[in-house]
N, C-alpha and C positions, 0 to 999 in steps of 0.2 A: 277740675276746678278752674275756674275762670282766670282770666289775669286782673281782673278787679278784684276778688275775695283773695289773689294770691298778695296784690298791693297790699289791702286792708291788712293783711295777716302782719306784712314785712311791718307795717307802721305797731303793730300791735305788739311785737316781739320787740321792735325797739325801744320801743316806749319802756318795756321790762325791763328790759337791758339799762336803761337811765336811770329807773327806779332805785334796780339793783345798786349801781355803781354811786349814788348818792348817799348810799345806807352804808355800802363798803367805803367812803370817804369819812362818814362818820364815825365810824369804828375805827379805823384806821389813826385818828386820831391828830393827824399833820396838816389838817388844813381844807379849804374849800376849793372847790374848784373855782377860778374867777366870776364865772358868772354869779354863782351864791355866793362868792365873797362882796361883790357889787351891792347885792341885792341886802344883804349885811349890813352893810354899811350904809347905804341910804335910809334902810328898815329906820337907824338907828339914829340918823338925822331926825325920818318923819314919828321916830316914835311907834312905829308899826312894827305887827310880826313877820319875821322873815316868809311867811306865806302867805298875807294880805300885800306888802310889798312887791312879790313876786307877781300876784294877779293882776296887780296893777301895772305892772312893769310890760306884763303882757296884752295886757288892753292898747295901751300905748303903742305898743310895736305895731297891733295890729292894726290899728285906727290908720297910724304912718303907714302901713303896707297897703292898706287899703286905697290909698290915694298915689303911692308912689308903681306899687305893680299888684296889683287886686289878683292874678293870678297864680301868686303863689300865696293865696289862701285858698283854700281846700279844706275836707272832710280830714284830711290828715291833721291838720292845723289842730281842728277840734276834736280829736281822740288822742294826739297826742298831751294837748293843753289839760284835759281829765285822768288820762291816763297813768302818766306818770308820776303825780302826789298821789294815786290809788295805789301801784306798785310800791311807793314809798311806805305808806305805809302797813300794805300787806306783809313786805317781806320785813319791815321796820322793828319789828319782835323777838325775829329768827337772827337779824345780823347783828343789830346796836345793840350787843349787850356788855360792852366798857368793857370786857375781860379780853386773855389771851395775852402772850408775851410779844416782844419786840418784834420777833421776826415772823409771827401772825398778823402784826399791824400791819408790816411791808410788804406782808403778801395782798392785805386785803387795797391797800393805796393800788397796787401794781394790776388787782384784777378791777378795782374800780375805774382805773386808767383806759384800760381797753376795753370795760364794757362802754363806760360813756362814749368814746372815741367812735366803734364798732356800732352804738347805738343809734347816735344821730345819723353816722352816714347809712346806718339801713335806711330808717323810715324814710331822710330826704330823698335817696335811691327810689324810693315807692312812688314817688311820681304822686301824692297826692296832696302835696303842700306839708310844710314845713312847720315847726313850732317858732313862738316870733323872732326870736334870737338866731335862730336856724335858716328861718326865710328872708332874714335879713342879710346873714350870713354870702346867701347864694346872690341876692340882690346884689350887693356892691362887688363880689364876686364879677359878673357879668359884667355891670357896668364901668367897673374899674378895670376891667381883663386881666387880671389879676386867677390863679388857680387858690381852690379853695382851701390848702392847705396856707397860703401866704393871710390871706384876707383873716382866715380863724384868729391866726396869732397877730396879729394887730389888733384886733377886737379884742382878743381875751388880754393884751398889754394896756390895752385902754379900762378895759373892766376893773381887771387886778390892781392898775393905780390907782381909778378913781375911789374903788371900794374903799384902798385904803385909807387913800387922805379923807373919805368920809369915817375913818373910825374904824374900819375889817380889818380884821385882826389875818395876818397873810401868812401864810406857812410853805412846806416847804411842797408839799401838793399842790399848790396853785403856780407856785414856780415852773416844776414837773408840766402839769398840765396846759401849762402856756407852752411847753416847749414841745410836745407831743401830744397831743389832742390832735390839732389838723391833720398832723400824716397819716393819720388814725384813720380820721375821718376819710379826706382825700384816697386812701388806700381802699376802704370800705365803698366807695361808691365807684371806683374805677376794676375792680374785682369783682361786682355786681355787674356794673356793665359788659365783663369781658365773658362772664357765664351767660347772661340773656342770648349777646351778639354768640354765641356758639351754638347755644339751644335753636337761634333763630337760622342760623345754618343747617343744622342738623334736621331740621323740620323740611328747610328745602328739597335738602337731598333727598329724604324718604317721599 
């Protein structure tokens, strides 16, 4: 397998991975993660559903990425942008189904935590561009020099207030994931790196 189909795949499973951990947030019952709490909350300014909101929210990033660094739009950008409202609601059946006791919901918050976490930093690891929030994520990243565990949680303290003072309702999940999301991330793409760079050794030597 090539290292392009192996990219496309990492973007592919993470994408899953997001799906997943947005339907285990649901269920779970505590709360949004900042970015859907954002997206909540303006919904509900402009009167829009939380998933016409969303696409709009992402047009916008991407329009801004366009003009600010057009290379982290990629093939990735646009598989993960479809991707994951498809996994939402593939596995959306199987998870959201309101039942289960307390310490089932904590379990489901705690694996929605590290899939989301685990999911972004695959696909941006993939080296094919980023979903808008994600490539924008890495943008000020860069240019603020700033590691991408510090930049996440600035962003997501900005999300998480302004959702709320537009009306998002904030729980104790979006706190959570302000506070570990990035390390998540940041660990996920610095562990990918450290398998590639060994693989890329071990090719040497042979």
């Amino acid at each position: 397998m090539t290292g392009k189909w192996k990219a496309v795949l990492m973007v592919v499973a993470g994408s899953m991975m997001m799906g997943i951990s947005i339907d285990l947030f649901v269920q779970a019952g505590f709360g949004l993660d900042p970015l859907s709490l954002f997206q909540a909350g303006l919904g509900g300014v402009l009167h829009l559903s939380l998933g016409t909101t969303s696409q709009l929210l992402m047009i916008s990033i991407l329009i801004l990425l366009f003009f600010l660094d057009r290379k982290r739009i990629g093939i990735g950008t646009i598989l993960n942008s479809i991707l994951v409202g498809t996994f939402i609601n593939l596995f959306s059946p199987i998870i959201c189904t309101g039942g289960g006791n307390t310490a089932a919901h904590i379990l489901c918050l705690l694996a929605g935590l590290i899939l989301m976490g685990a999911g972004i930093g695959l696909y941006v690891a993939a080296g094919l561009g980023e979903a808008g929030m994600d490539a924008l994520m890495i943008y000020l990243s860069q240019r603020l020099k700033r590691n991408v565990n510090t930049t996440r949680r600035v962003m997501d303290i900005i999300l998480a207030a302004t959702g709320f003072l537009l009306g998002g309702k904030m729980g104790a999940a979006t706190v959570i994931s302000m506070l570990v999301n990035g390390s998540i991330i940041q660990f996920t793409i610095e562990l990918i790196g450290r398998i590639r760079r060994r693989r890329n050794i071990g090719t040497q030597i042979l």
